[in-house]
N, C-alpha and C positions, 0 to 999 in steps of 0.2 A: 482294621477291616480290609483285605483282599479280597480285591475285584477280580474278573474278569478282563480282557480287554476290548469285549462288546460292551460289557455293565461302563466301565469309564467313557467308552466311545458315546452311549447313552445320556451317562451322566453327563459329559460335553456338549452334548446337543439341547439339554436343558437349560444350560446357561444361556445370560444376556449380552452375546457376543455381537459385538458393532461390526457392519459393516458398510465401508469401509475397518479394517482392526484400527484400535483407537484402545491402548495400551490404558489409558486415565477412564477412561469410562468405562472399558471393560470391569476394572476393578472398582470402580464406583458400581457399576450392574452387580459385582458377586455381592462388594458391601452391603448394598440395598436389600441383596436376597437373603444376607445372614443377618441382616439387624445388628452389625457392629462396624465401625469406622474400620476402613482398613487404610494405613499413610504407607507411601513409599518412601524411601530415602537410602538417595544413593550416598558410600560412604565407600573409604578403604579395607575392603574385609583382608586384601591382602597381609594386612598387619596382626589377623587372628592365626592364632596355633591351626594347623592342618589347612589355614588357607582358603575355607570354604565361599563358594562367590556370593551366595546370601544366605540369611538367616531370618529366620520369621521369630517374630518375640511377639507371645500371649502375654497380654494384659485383662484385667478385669474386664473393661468395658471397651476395648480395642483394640486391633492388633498392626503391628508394625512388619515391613520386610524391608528390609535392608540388602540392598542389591550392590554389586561393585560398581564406584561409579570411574567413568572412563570409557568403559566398554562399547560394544556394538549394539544398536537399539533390538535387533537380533537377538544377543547375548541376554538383554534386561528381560526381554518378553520369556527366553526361556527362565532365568531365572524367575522370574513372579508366578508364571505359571505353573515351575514347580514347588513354588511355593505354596500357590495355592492349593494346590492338590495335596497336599499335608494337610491343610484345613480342611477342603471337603471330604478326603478321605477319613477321616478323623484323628488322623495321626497328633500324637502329643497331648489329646484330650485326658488320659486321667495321669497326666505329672502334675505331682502337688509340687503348691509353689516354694513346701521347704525343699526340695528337692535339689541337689547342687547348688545350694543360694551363692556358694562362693563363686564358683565358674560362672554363676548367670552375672556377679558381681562386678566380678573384671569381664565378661566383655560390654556390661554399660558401663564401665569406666573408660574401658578403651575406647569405644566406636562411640558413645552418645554420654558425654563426662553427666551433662546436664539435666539426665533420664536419671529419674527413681530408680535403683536396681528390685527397690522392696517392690515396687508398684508391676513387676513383671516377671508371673508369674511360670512360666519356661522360656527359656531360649534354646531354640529348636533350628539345626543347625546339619548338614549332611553328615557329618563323622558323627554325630549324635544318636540318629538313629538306628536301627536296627535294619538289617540288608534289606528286607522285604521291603519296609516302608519306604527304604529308600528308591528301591527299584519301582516299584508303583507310584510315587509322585512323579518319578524322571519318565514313565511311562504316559503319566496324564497329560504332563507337561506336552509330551512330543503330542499323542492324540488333542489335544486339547488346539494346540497351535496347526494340527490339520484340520482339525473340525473350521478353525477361524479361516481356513484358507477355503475350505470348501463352502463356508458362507460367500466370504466373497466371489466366488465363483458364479454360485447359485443369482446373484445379485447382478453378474456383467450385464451389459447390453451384448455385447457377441451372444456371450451363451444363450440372451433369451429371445432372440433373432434366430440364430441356425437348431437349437437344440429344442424346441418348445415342447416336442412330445415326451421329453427326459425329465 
C-alpha cells in the first residue's frame, strides 16, 4: 500500500506517541493498538549479508525487530520506527511462511540461535524489500519521528505560555 505523505503524516498523528518520546511505551502504544506483542532486541545485524541495521521477524502471534545494538538511541528510534512503518503500512503481510524458509533459517541461526526459525513466519529486512516499500517505511520512519517531536513541542510550557493562540 502507498501512501501519500500527508496519509502517513495522518497515519502518525493517530498513533500513541508519548510525550515526553519514550522509545518502550511508544511501541508498547503500537503493540496495544495492533493486538500483538511486539519485543525489541538489540543484536549484531552487522554479521548479516548486506548488513542491514534491523530487521523485523513476523511470527504468528508476535512480532520481533531487531535493531543494531551499540548504536545511537537516535539510530534505534529510527530504526523501530521504520520498522514499524513496514507493519502499518502493511508491508510483508501476504509472504507465506514457505517462503525463503532457508534464508529466514540462517538468519535465526545467526542473530537468535535459540528462536524457532519454523515459528517465523517472514524475515523482513531492507535489501528484502522491494524500493517503494522501502522508501515509504524510511519515509514514515522520518515523519513519524517529526510527528514525535511536534508532540513534544505542543506539550512544552514555553510554547503553552508565549504561543496559546497557535
Amino acid at each position: 500500500m502507498t501512501l501519500s505523505n500527508q496519509d502517513m503524516l495522518d497515519l502518525a498523528r493517530t498513533l500513541p506517541i508519548p510525550s515526553p518520546w519514550d522509545r518502550d511505551v511508544f511501541v508498547q502504544g503500537v503493540a496495544d493498538m495492533r493486538g500483538r506483542p511486539i519485543t525489541l532486541i538489540p543484536t549484531d545485524t552487522a554479521s548479516l549479508i548486506d548488513s542491514p541495521c534491523g530487521l523485523w521477524l513476523r511470527r504468528d502471534s508476535d512480532d520481533l525487530i531487531l535493531h543494531e545494538a551499540g548504536t545511537s538511541d537516535y539510530h534505534v528510534d529510527q530504526i523501530v520506527c521504520h520498522e514499524i512503518g513496514h507493519m502499518l503500512l502493511g508491508h510483508g503481510v501476504a509472504v507465506r511462511p514457505t517462503t525463503d524458509g532457508q534464508h529466514r533459517a540462517e538468519v535465526c541461526r545467526g542473530l537468535l540461535p535459540t528462536l524457532d526459525p519454523e515459528s517465523v513466519l517472514a524475515v523482513l529486512g531492507r535489501k528484502e524489500f522491494e524500493v517503494d516499500q522501502e522508501r515509504d517505511a524510511e519515509m514514515f520512519a522520518y515523519i513519524l519521528m517529526l510527528t514525535a517531536m511536534e508532540r513534544s513541542n505542543e506539550a512544552s510550557m514555553m510554547r503553552s505560555v508565549f504561543f496559546r493562540s497557535r
